[in-house]
DRENDO-1510 file (C-alpha; in Angstrom, 1 decimal, always signed):
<recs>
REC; n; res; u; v; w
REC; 1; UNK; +0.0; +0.0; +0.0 .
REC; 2; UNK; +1.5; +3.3; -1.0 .
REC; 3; UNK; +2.1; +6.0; +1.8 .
REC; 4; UNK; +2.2; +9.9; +1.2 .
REC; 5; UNK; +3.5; +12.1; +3.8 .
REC; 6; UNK; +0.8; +13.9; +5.7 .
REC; 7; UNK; +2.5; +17.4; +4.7 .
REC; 8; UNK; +1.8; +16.3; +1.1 .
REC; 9; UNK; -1.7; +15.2; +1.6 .
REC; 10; UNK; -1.9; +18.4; +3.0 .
REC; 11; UNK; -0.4; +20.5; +0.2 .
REC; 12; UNK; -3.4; +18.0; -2.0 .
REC; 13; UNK; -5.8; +18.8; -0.5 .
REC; 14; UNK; -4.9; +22.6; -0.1 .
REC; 15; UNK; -4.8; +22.5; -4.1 .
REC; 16; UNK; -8.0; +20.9; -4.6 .
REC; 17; UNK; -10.0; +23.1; -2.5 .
REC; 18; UNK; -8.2; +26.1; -4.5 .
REC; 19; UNK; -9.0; +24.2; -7.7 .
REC; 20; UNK; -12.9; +23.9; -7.0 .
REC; 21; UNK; -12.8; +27.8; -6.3 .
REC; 22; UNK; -11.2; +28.9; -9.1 .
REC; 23; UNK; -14.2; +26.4; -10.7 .
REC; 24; UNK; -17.1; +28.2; -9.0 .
REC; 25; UNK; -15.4; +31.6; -9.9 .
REC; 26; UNK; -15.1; +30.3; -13.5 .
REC; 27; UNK; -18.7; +29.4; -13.6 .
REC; 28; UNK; -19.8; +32.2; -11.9 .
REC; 29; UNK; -17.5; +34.4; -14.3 .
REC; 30; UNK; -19.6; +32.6; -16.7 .
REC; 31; UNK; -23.2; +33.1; -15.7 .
REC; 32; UNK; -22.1; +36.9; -15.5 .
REC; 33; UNK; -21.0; +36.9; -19.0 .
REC; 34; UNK; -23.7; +35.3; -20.3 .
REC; 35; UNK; -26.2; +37.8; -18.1 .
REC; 36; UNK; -24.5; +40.2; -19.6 .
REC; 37; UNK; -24.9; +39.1; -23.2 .
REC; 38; UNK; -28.5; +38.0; -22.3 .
REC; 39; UNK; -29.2; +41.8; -20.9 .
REC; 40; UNK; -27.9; +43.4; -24.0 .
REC; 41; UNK; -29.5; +41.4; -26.8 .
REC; 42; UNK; -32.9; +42.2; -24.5 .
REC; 43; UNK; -31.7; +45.7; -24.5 .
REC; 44; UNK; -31.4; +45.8; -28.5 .
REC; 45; UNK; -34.7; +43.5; -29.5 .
REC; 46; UNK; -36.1; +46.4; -27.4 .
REC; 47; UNK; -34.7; +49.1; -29.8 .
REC; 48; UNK; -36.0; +47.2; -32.8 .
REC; 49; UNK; -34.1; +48.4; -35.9 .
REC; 50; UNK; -32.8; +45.9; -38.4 .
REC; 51; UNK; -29.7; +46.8; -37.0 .
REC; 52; UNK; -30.1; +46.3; -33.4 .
REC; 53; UNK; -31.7; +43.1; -33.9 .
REC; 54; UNK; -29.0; +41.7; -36.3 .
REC; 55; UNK; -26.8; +43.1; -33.4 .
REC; 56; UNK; -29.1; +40.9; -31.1 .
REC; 57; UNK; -28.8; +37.6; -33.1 .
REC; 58; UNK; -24.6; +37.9; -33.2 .
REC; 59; UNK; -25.1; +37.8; -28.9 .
REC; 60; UNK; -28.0; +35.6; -29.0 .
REC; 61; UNK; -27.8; +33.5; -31.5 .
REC; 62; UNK; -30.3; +30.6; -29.9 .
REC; 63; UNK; -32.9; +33.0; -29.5 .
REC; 64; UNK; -35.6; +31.9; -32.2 .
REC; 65; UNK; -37.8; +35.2; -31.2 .
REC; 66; UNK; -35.3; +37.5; -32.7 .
REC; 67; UNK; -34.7; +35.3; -36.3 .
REC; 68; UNK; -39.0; +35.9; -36.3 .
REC; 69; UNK; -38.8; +39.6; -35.5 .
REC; 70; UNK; -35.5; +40.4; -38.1 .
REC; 71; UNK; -38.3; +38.2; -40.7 .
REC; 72; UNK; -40.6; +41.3; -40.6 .
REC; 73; UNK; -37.4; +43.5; -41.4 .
REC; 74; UNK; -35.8; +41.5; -44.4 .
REC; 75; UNK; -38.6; +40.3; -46.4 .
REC; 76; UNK; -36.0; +38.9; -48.7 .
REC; 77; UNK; -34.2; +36.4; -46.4 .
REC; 78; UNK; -38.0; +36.0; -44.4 .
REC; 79; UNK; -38.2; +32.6; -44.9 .
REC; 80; UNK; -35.0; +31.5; -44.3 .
REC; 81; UNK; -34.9; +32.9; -40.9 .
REC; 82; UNK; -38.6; +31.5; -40.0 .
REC; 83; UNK; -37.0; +28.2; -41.0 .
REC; 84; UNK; -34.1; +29.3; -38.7 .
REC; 85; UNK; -36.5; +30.1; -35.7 .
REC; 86; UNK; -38.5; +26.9; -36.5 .
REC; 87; UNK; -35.2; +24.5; -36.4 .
REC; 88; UNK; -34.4; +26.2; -32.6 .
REC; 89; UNK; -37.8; +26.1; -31.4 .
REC; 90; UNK; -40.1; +23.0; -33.4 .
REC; 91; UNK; -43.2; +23.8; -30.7 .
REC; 92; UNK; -43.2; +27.4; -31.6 .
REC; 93; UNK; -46.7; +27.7; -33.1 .
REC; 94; UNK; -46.2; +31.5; -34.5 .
REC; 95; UNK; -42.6; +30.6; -35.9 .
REC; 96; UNK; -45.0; +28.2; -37.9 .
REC; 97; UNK; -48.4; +30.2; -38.6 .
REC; 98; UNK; -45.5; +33.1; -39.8 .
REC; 99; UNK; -43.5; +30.2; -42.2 .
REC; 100; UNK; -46.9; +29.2; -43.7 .
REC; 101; UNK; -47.9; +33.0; -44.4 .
REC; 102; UNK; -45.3; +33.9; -46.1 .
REC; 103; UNK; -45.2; +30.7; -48.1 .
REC; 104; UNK; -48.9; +31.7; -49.1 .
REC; 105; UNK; -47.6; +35.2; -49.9 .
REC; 106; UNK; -45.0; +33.5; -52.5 .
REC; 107; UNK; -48.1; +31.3; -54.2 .
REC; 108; UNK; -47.0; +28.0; -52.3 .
REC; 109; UNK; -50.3; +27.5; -51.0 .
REC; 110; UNK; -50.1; +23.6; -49.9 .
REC; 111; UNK; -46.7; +24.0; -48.0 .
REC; 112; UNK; -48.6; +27.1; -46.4 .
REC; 113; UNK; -51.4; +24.7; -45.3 .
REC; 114; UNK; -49.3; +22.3; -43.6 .
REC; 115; UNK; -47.5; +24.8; -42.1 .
REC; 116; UNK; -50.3; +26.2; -40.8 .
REC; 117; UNK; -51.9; +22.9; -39.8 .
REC; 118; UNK; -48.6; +22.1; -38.1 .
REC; 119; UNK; -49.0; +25.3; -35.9 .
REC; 120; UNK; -52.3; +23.7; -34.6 .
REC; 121; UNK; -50.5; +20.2; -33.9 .
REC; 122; UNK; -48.1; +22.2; -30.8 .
REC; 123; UNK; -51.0; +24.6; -29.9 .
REC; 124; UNK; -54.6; +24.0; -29.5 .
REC; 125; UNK; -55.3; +27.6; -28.7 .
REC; 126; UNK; -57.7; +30.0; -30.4 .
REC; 127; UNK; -54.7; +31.9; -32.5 .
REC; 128; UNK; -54.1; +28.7; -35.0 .
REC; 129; UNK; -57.6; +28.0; -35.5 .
REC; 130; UNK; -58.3; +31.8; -36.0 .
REC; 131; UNK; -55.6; +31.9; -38.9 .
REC; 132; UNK; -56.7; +28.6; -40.5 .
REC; 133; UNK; -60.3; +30.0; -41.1 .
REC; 134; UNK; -58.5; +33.3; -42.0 .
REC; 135; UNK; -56.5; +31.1; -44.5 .
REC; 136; UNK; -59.4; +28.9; -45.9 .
REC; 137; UNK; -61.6; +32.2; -46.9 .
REC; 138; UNK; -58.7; +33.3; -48.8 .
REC; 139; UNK; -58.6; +30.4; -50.4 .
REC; 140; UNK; -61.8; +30.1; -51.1 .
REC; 141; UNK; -62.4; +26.9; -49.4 .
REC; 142; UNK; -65.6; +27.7; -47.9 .
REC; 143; UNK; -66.4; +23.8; -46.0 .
REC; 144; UNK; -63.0; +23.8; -44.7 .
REC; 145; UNK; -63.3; +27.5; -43.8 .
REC; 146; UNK; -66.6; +26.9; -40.9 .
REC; 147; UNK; -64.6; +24.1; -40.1 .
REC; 148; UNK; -62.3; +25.9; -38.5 .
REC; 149; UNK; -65.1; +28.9; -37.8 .
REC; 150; UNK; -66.5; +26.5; -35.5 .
REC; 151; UNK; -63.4; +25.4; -34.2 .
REC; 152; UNK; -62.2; +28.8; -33.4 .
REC; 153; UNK; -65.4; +29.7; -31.5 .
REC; 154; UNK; -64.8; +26.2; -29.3 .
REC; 155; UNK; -61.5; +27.9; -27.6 .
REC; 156; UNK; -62.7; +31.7; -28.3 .
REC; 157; UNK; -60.2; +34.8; -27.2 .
REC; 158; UNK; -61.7; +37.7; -25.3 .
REC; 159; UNK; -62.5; +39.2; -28.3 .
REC; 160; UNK; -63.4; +37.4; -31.2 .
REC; 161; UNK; -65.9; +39.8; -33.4 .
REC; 162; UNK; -63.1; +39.5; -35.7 .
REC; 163; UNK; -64.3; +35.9; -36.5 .
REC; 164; UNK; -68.4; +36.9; -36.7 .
REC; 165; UNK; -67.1; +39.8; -39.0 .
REC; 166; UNK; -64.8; +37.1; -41.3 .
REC; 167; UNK; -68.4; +34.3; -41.0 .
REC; 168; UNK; -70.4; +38.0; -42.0 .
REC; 169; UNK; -68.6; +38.1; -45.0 .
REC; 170; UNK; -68.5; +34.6; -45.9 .
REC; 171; UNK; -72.9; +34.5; -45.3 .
REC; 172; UNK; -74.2; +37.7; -44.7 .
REC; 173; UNK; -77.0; +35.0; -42.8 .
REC; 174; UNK; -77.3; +35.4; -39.4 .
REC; 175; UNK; -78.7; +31.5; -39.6 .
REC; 176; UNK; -76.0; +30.3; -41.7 .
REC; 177; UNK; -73.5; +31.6; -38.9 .
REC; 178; UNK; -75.4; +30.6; -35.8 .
REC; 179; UNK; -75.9; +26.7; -37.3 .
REC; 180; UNK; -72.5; +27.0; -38.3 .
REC; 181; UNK; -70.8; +28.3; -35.8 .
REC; 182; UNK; -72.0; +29.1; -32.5 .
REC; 183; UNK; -72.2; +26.7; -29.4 .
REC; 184; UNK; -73.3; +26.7; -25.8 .
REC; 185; UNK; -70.0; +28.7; -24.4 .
REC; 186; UNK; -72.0; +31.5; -22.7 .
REC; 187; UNK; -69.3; +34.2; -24.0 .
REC; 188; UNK; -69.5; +32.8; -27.6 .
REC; 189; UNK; -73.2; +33.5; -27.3 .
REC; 190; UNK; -72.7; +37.0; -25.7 .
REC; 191; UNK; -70.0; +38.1; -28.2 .
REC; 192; UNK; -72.6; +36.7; -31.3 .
REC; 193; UNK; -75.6; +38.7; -29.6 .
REC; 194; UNK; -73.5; +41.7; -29.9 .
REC; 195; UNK; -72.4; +41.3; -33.1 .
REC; 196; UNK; -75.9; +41.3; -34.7 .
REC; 197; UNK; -76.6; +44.0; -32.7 .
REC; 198; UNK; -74.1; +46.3; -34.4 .
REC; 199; UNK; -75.0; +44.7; -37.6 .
REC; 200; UNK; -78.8; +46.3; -36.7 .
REC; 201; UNK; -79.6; +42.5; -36.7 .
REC; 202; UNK; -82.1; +42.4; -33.6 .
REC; 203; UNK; -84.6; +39.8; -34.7 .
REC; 204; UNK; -81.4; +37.6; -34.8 .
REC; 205; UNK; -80.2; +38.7; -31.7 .
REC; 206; UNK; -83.3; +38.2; -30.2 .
REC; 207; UNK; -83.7; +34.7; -31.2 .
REC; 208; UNK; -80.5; +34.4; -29.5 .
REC; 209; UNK; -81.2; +35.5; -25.9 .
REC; 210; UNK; -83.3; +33.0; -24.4 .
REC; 211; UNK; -80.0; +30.4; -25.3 .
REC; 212; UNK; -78.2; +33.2; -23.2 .
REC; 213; UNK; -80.4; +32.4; -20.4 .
REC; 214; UNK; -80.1; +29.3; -20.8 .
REC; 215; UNK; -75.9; +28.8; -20.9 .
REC; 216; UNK; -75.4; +32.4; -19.2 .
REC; 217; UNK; -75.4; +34.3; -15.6 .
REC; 218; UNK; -77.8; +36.4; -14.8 .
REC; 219; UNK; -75.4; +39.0; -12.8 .
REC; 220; UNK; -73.1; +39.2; -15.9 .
REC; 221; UNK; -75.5; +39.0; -18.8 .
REC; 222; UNK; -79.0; +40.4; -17.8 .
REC; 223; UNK; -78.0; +44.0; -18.7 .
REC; 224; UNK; -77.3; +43.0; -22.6 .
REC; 225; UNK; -80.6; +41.1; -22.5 .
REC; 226; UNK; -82.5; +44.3; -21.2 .
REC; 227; UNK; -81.1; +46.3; -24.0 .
REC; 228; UNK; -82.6; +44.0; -26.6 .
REC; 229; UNK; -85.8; +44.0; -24.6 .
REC; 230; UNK; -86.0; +47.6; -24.7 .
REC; 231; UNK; -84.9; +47.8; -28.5 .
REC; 232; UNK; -87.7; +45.3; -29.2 .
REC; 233; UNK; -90.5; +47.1; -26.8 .
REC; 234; UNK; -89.5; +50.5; -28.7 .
REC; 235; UNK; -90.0; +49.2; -32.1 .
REC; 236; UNK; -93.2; +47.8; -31.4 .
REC; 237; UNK; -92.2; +44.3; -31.4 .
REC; 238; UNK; -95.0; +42.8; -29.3 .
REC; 239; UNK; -94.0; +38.8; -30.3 .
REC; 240; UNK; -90.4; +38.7; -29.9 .
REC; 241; UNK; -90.3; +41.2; -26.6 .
REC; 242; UNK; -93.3; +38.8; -25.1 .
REC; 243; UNK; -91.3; +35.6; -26.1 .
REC; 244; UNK; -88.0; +37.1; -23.9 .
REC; 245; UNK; -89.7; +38.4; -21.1 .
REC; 246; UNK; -91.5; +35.3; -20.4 .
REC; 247; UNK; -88.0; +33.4; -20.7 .
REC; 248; UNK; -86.7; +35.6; -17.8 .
REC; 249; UNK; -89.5; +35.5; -16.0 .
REC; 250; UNK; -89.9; +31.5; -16.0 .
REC; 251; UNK; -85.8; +31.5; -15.8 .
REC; 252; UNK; -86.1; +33.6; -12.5 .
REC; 253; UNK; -83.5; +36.3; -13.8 .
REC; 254; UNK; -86.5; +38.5; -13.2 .
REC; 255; UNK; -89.1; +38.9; -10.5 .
REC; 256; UNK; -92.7; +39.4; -12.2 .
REC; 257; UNK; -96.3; +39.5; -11.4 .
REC; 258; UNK; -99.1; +37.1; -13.4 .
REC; 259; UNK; -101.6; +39.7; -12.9 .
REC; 260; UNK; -101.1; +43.3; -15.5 .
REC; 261; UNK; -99.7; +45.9; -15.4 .
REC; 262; UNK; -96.3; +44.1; -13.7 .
REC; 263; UNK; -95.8; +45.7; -10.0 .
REC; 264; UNK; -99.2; +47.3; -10.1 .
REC; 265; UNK; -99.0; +48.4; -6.2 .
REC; 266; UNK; -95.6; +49.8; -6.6 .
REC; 267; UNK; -93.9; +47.2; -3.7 .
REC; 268; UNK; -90.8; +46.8; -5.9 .
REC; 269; UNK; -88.4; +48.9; -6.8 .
REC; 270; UNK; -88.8; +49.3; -11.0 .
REC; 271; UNK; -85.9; +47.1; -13.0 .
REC; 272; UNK; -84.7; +49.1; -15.8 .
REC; 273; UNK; -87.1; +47.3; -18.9 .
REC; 274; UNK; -90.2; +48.6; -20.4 .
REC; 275; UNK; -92.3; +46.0; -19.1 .
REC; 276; UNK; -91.7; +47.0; -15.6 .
REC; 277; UNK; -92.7; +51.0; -14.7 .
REC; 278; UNK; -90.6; +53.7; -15.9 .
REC; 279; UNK; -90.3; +56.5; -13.3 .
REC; 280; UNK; -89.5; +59.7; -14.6 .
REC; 281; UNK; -88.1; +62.8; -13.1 .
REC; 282; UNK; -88.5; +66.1; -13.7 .
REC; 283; UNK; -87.2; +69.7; -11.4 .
REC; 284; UNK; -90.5; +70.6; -9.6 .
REC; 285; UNK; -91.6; +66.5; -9.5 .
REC; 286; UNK; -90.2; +63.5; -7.7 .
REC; 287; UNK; -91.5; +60.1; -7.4 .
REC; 288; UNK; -90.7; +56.8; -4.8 .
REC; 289; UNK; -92.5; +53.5; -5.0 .
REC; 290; UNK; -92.9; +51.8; -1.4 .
REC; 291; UNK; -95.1; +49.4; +0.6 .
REC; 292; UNK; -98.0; +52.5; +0.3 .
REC; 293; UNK; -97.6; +52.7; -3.4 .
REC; 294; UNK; -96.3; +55.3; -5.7 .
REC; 295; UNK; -96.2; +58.5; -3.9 .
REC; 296; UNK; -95.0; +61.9; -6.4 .
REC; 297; UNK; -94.8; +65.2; -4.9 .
REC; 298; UNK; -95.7; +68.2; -6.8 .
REC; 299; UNK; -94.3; +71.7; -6.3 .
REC; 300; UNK; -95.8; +73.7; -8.6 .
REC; 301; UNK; -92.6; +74.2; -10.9 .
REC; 302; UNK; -92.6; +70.9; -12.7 .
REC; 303; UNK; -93.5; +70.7; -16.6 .
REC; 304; UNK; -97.0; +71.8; -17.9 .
REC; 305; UNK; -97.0; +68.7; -19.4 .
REC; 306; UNK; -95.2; +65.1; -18.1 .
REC; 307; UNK; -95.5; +61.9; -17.6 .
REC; 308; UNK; -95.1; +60.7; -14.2 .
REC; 309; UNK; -95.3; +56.5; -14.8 .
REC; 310; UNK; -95.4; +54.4; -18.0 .
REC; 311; UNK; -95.5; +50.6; -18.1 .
REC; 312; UNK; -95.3; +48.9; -21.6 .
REC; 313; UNK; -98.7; +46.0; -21.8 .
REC; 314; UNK; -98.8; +43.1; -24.4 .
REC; 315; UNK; -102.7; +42.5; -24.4 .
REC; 316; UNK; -104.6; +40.4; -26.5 .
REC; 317; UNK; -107.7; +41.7; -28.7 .
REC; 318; UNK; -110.4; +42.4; -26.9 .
REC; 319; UNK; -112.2; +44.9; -24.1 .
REC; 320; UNK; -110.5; +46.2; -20.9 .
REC; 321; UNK; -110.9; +47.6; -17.8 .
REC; 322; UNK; -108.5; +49.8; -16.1 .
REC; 323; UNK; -109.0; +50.4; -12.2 .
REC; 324; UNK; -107.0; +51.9; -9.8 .
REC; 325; UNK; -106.9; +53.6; -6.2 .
REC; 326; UNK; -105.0; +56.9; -5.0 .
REC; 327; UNK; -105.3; +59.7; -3.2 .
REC; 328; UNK; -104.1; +63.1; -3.1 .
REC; 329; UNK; -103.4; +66.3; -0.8 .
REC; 330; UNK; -103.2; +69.7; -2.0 .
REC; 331; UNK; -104.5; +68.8; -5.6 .
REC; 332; UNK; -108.0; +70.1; -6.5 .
REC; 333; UNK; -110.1; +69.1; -8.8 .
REC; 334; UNK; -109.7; +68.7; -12.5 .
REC; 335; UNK; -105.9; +69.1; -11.8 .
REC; 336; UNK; -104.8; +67.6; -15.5 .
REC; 337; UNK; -103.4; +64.4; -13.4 .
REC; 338; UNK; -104.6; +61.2; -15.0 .
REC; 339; UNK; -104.0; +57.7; -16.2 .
REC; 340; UNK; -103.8; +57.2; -20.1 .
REC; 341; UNK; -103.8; +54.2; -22.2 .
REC; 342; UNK; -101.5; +54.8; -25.1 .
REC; 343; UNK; -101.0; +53.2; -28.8 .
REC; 344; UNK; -96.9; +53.4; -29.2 .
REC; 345; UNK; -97.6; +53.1; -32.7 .
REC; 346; UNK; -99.6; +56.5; -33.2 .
REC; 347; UNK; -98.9; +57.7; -29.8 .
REC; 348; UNK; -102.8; +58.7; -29.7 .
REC; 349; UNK; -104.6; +58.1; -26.5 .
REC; 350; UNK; -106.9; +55.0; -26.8 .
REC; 351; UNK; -108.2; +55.9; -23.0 .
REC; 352; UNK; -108.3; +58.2; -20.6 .
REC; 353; UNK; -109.4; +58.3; -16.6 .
REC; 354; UNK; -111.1; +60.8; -14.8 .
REC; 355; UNK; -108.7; +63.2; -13.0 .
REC; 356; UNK; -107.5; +61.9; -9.7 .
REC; 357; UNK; -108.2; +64.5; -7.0 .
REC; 358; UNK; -109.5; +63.3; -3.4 .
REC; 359; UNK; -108.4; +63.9; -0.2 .
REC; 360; UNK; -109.5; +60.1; +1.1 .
REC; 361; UNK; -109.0; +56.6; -0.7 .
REC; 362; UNK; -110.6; +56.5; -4.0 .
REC; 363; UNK; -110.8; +53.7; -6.6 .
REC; 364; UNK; -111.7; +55.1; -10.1 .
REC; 365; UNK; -111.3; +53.8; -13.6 .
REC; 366; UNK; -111.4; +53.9; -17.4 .
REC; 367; UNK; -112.8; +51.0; -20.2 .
REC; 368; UNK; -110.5; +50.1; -22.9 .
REC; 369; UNK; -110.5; +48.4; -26.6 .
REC; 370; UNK; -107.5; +46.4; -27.9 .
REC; 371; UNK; -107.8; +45.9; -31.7 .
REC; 372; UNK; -106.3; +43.0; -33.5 .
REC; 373; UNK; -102.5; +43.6; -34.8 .
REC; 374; UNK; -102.4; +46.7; -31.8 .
REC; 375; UNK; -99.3; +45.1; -30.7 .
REC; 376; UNK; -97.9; +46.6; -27.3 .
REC; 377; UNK; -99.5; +49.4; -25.8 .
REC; 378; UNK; -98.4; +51.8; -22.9 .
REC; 379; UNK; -100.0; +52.7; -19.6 .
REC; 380; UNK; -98.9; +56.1; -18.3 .
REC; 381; UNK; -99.9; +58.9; -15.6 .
REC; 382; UNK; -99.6; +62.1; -17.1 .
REC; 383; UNK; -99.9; +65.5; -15.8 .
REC; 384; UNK; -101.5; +67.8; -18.3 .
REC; 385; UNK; -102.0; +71.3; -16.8 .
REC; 386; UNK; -105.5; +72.6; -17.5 .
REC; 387; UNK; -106.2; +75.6; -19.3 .
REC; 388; UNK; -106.8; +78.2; -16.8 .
REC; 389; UNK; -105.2; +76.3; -13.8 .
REC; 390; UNK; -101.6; +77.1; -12.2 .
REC; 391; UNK; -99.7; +74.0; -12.1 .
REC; 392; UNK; -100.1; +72.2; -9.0 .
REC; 393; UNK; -98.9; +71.6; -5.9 .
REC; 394; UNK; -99.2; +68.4; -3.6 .
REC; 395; UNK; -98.9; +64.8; -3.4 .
REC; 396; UNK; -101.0; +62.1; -5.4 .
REC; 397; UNK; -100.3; +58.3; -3.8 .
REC; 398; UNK; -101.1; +55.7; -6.7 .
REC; 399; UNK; -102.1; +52.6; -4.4 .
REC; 400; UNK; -102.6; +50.1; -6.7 .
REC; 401; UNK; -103.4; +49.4; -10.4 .
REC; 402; UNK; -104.9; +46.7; -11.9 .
REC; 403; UNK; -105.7; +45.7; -16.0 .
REC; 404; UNK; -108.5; +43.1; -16.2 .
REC; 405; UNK; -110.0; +41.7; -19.4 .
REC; 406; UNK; -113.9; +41.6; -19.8 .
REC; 407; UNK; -115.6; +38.9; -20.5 .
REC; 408; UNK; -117.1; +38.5; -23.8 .
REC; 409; UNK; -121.2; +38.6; -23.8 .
</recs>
């Protein structure tokens, strides 16, 4: 067995432990170095010229993002340096989705699609599926094109109107795109609702809603759903408007009455859609509903002419009967404050009630004809200031209203 003097073990050991230093300096030197480089080809793919970013490669050479970026510079060399960036990075699906353009761009429209497709195969995300149905309209391929429509819409972005703008011009159809496209992903649908909207398309939207209610949140989507009611109540669009407000009633996004006009004592506070009341305010006039109905002060600077309350009615053909109780303080006689029954599509007054004026509970009253095709009507207390009368000054407490249809003799 070999023997070393303990001073030369010593001396050994002394060297090896100096040996692994100068290592870890070396390595640490290293990592610096390489910060270094790291920092300053950051610091010049930030610049982005040509220049800084050819100045990037020569420190970075690895770094397949900056062979993509210097593409967009040198159009000449493009594809050669996407075929660079591709070789470093083979799961880099906008390295591919870029190749594949610009192989389209030269006419090669085959090694474009395979490209492309190979950009899907590493990532299942909306972007590849977004540029395939972007490259199948070009091409003209229409089936392959909704194809990938639909697939795009099954992993949608935050945004994709771009996609219901490219199906728009594909089939100007709203029925082509919604069979075509459109599933039960609640922002799909929202997004889709929207779109027809700005493309004045509200039957289509409409159509649409009660799938909203169906697949969607009430907190998130019940505002958009309220806009379309409106839209539809304001164009006189008695079928549709019926159709959604029954589907948020029976979906219990809404709280509604069975009996007309919806809230007729006033116990709720209104929600923001026609078919609910409207309470309007004016300087000189304020109204609150509440458990005693719907009080509205009067102080004698409000407009000559208003109206107080309106609540949109869908009401089949036939005769009516309009009743109501109130009372008032400080409001005389033939005051101009009534009830009125209202054809939206004229705006002539199909009804009106006696004035309301009484110091005690009163019920009063007014008859009414719906005609066939009439559509929606509107029920609305009005102040009308009568000729030869200052405008008034008081309360008026509606207590409750009440539509009932008459049986036919």
């Amino acid at each position: 067995m070999l023997c070393f003097p303990s001073n030369l073990m010593s001396r050994l050991r002394r060297y090896a432990i100096v040996l692994l230093r100068l290592l870890i300096v070396g390595v640490c030197c290293l990592g610096v170095w390489y910060s270094l480089l790291t920092a300053r080809a950051e610091f010049l793919f930030k610049i982005d010229t040509e220049d800084s970013i050819r100045s990037a490669i020569r420190l970075a050479p690895d770094n397949e993002n900056l062979y993509m970026r210097l593409a967009q510079f040198d159009r000449t060399h493009a594809l050669s340096l996407l075929q660079k960036a591709l070789s470093l990075n083979a799961y880099n699906a906008q390295a591919y989705i870029e190749l594949g353009l610009q192989y389209e761009a030269n006419g090669d429209s085959a090694r474009a699609e395979s490209l492309l497709l190979g950009a899907f195969e590493v990532d299942r995300t909306y972007l590849p599926r977004w540029t395939l149905a972007n490259f199948y309209f070009r091409q003209g391929n229409l089936p392959a094109f909704w194809e990938w429509a639909r697939r795009a819409a099954e992993m949608p972005a935050e945004d994709i109107r771009a996609l219901f703008d490219l199906c728009w011009r594909a089939s100007p159809d709203a029925d082509v795109i919604q069979r075509s496209v459109l599933n039960d992903k609640p922002e799909v649908i929202r997004q889709y609702i929207s779109f027809m909207i700005g493309k004045n398309q509200l039957a289509a939207a409409a159509t649409l809603a009660p799938r909203l209610i169906d697949f969607g949140s009430a907190e998130t989507d019940r505002p958009l759903l309220f806009y379309i009611l409106n839209r539809l109540i304001s164009m006189n669009s008695a079928k549709p408007s019926v159709i959604l407000w029954r589907h948020l009633i029976e979906k219990k996004w809404v709280v509604a009455d069975s009996a007309l006009p919806n809230n007729g004592d006033f116990a709720r506070e209104p929600i923001s859609v026609s078919f609910d009341w409207s309470l309007n305010e004016f300087d000189g006039l304020h109204s609150w509903p509440g458990s005693s109905g719907l009080e509205t002060e009067f102080s004698g600077s409000e407009p000559e002419t208003c109206v107080v309350a309106e609540q949109t009615l869908s009401l089949d053909p036939g005769s009516y009967a309009m009743s109501f109780s109130y009372h008032t303080s400080g409001i005389p006689p033939g005051s101009g404050l009534k009830w009125q029954v209202i054809d939206p599509a004229t705006d002539a007054i199909v009804s009106a009630s006696p004035d309301l004026s009484s110091e005690s509970v009163a019920f009063s009253g007014m008859g009414f004809v719906v005609r066939p095709g009439a559509g929606l009507l509107r029920l609305r207390l009005v102040y009308e200031r009568a000729l030869g009368t200052t405008r008034i000054t008081g309360t008026s407490v509606v207590v409750s209203t009440k539509v009932e249809k008459l049986a036919t003799k």
